[in-house]
C-alpha positions, 0 to 999 in steps of 0.5 A: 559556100559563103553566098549559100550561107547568105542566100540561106539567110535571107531566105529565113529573114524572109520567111521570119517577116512572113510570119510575123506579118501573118501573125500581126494580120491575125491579130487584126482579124481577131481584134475586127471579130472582136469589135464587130461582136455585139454583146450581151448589152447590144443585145437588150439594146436591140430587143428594148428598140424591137420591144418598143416598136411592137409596143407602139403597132400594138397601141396603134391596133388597139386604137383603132379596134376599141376608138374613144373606148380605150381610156375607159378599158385602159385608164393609163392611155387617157392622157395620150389619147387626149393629145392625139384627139386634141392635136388635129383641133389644136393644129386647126387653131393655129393662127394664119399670118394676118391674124398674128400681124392683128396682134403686133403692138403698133404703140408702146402702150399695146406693147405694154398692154401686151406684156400685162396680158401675157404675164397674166397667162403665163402665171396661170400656165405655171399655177395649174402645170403639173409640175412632178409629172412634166419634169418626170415625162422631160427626163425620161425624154431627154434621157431617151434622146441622149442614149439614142444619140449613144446607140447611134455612135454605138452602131458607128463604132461596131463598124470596122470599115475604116473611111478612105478619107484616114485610110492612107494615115491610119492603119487598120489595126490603130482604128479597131484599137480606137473602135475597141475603146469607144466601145468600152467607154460606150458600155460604161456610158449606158449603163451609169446613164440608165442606173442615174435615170433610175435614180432621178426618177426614184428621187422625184417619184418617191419625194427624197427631196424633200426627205433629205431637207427635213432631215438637214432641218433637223440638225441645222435648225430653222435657218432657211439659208443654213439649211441650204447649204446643209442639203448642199454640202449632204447632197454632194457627198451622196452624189460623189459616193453614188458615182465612185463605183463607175469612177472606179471602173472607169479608172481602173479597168477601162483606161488601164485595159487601152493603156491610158490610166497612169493613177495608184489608188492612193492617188485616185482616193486622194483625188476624189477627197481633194475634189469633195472638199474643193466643192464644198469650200468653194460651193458652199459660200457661192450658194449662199451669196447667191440665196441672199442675193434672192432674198434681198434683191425683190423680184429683179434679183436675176439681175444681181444674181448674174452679176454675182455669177458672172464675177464668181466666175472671172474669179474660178478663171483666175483662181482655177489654174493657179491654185486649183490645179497645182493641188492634182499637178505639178507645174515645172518652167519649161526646161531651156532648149528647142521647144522653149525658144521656138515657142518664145519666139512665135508669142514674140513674133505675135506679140503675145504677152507670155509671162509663165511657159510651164510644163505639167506632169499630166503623165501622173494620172494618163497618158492622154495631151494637151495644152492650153493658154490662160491668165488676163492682160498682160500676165499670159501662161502657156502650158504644155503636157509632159506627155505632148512633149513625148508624143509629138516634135518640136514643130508640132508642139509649136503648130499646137501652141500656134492653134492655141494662141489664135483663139487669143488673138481672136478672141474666142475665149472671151466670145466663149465667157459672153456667150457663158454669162448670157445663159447664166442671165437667161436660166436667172430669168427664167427661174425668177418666173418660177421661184414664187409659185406654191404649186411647184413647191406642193407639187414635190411635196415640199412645205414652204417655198425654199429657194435652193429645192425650188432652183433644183426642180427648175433645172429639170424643166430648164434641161431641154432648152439647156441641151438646145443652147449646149448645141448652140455652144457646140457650133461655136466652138466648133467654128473657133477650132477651125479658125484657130486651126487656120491661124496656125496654118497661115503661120506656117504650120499646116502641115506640122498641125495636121501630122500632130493632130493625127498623132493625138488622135492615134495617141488617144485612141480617139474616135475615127469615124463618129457619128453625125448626129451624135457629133454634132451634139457633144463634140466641141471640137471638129472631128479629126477628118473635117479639121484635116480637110480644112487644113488642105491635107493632101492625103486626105480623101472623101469616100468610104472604101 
């Protein structure tokens, strides 16, 4: 009687565990029809790309139907038929290899002629440059090029093929809970970008700038520097209210639907003032130190404008994470224990100078981790997350604090800040070859020529080669991250690194499989697969399923 019983027990804790599989399967296959679903906003994505390219074979047709008399019937295609007429011409004029060396100064006095000559024909460049309808055209490119990197990633993340290289660590469920939140952040993404490109394209068509400094002027008086920090302190509160709308939906629904977002709405207000006024009170008196540098130093004042730069920004380093962030966090010592002493123990192995070993509550706002080194010399601090500490074991937290001390015992983070300080020289100079020119000034419908409007218009114009050099940073911080990553594995953490890293990336709900392109342009970090395949993960494969 006694075996009836238990055989009939085991047959129902078998088909209770059916069921639940079953149930959970569903639940899957539920979440996968969810995430593969394109919505009413891939919808207009789609019919905007198909709407283009008819637009495009349409264009093409008409061109080839009516020939040069398309900008008399059609005024508005004038200037693109002016380039594609003009681009065999200008292809055919480009210099062959020994026309260019005839050019090559041989002498210091060619040299200089040289430079004379090209000064001359860059200022006559920048006096004729139709300033307003460049920085329009270079917006709306670089707007159209980020959001086709967005769509790419977006197409990538709709996808429920999980790769094989994560399939034997990560469960199909926790890759469509990582896809489902990519997406919802995707949503988001798109729609504050195409509502900001509206906006840009409002302010400069319909000349705010020059509106909102007329309206500053009226208050501050003629003081030109005053002035500039009225439209400073005026333009940053209409940027943080314009933007609170998507903080808020960000906050409160897309974190707080995955399970991230830990903020009361008193907390994220208080948040929001704190960072306003933290902006303005330090803003402020950078931006003018930096317009009386301009005014004072003639026409090298790049030089001492990036001095100022540079040591206002060694000061953020040292002020930031011991003054900035104790007023949104709480930093407490490292209680005593394991983690304490192991992680004691590898900054004295590595004869790092460790001063502070802190833990802040981060668990306050989200449960995303981290951890990080900072301080100069001989005053180091590590602080670790409380919600790494929840998420990962003693080992692990040590393999990541292991990471982060290689990039001081390589010396990334000082690379990082020379690399910093060159584009800081490089946008410096590049504005002084703008900041005497009326025609831009005019060209905004600006009286005068005011410093801070002018370095706001050069930013538009300065934004494509600041995408290029961001890709360029990128690289090498992608670089840093594996060799820090090797520093950790060769102090025999390897496999402790790789298992927190999976960890983190199924505790984030990071992307799994992004794309190439889009990664390669706004990812500093390595995506989890690569890093896993460096560190020599054994479970990790190649190909998709």
């Amino acid at each position: 009687m006694s075996d009836a019983k238990t055989e009939k027990a085991e047959k129902t804790s078998i088909a209770e565990g059916i069921v639940r599989a079953e149930a959970r399967d569903a639940a899957v296959d539920a979440q996968a029809r969810v995430v593969q679903q394109k919505g009413f906003l891939d919808d207009v994505i789609d019919g905007v790309q198909l709407g283009a390219m008819v637009i495009f074979f349409i264009c093409l047709v008409f061109a080839a139907i009516f020939g040069s008399s398309l900008p008399s019937i059609f005024p508005v295609t004038q200037p693109l038929y002016d380039a594609l007429v003009g681009l065999p011409q200008l292809l055919t004029q480009v210099p062959d290899i020994e026309t260019v060396r005839e050019y090559v100064p041989k002498t210091l006095d060619e040299a200089c002629e040289l430079r004379a000559s090209m000064s001359v024909w860059i200022a006559q460049v920048l006096h004729e440059l139709a300033y307003k309808q460049w920085v329009l055209g270079l917006s709306w490119a670089m707007y159209l090029w980020q959001t086709k990197l967005n769509i790419r990633q977006r197409d990538r993340l709709h996808d429920v093929r999980r790769p094989k290289g994560i399939a034997t660590f990560i469960s199909r469920q926790v890759y469509l809970e990582a896809n489902a939140y990519g997406l919802d952040k995707s949503s988001l993404l798109l729609v504050r970008d195409f509502i900001g490109q509206l906006q840009t394209t409002a302010i400069i068509a319909y000349d705010v700038v020059p509106w909102l400094w007329e309206q500053v002027g009226q208050v501050t008086g003629e003081n030109v520097l005053v002035q500039s920090v009225g439209f400073f302190v005026a333009a940053s509160v209409l940027s943080t209210v314009l933007g609170l709308p998507f903080d808020i939906y960000s906050t409160f629904v897309v974190e707080k639907k995955h399970g991230f977002n830990k903020q009361t709405m008193g907390l994220f207000w208080a948040d929001a003032l704190k960072s306003l006024l933290l902006v303005l009170a330090l803003g402020a008196p950078v931006l003018a130190g930096f317009l009386w540098v301009i005014e004072r130093t003639g026409e090298r004042f790049y030089l001492y404008a990036w001095a100022l730069m540079a040591g206002v920004q060694l000061l953020m380093i040292l002020i930031y994470p011991t003054v900035i962030q104790p007023m949104f966090n709480k930093f407490d010592p490292l209680p005593e224990g394991d983690l304490r002493e192991a992680i004691e123990a590898l900054a004295g192995r590595l004869e790092f100078p460790l001063k502070k070993l802190y833990v802040v509550d981060g668990s306050k706002r989200s449960s995303h981790s981290n951890a990080y080194v900072f301080g100069f010399f001989k005053a180091k601090r590590i602080v670790i997350y409380d919600t790494l500490i929840e998420q990962c074991t003693t080992d692990e937290i040590v393999a990541v604090v292991g990471h982060e001390l290689g990039h001081w015992k390589k010396s990334h983070t000082v690379r990082m800040l020379l690399m910093a300080q060159l584009q800081i020289l490089l946008i410096f100079y590049s504005f002084s070859c703008f900041v005497t020119e009326p025609h831009m000034y005019e060209s905004f419908g600006v009286e005068g020529m005011p410093v801070m409007l002018g370095f706001l218009f050069f930013q538009y114009l300065y934004e494509p080669l600041g995408m290029v050099l961001q890709f360029a940073t990128n690289v090498m911080s992608r670089i840093h991250e594996f060799q820090a990553d090797a520093f950790s594995r060769d102090l025999g953490y390897g496999e402790q690194l790789a298992s927190c890293l999976i960890k983190l990336q199924i505790e984030n709900k990071a992307t799994m499989n992004p794309d190439p392109l889009y990664s390669a342009f706004t990812y500093s970090h390595p995506p989890l697969v690569e890093r896993l395949d460096a560190l020599g993960n054994p479970h990790l494969a190649s190909k998709d399923e």
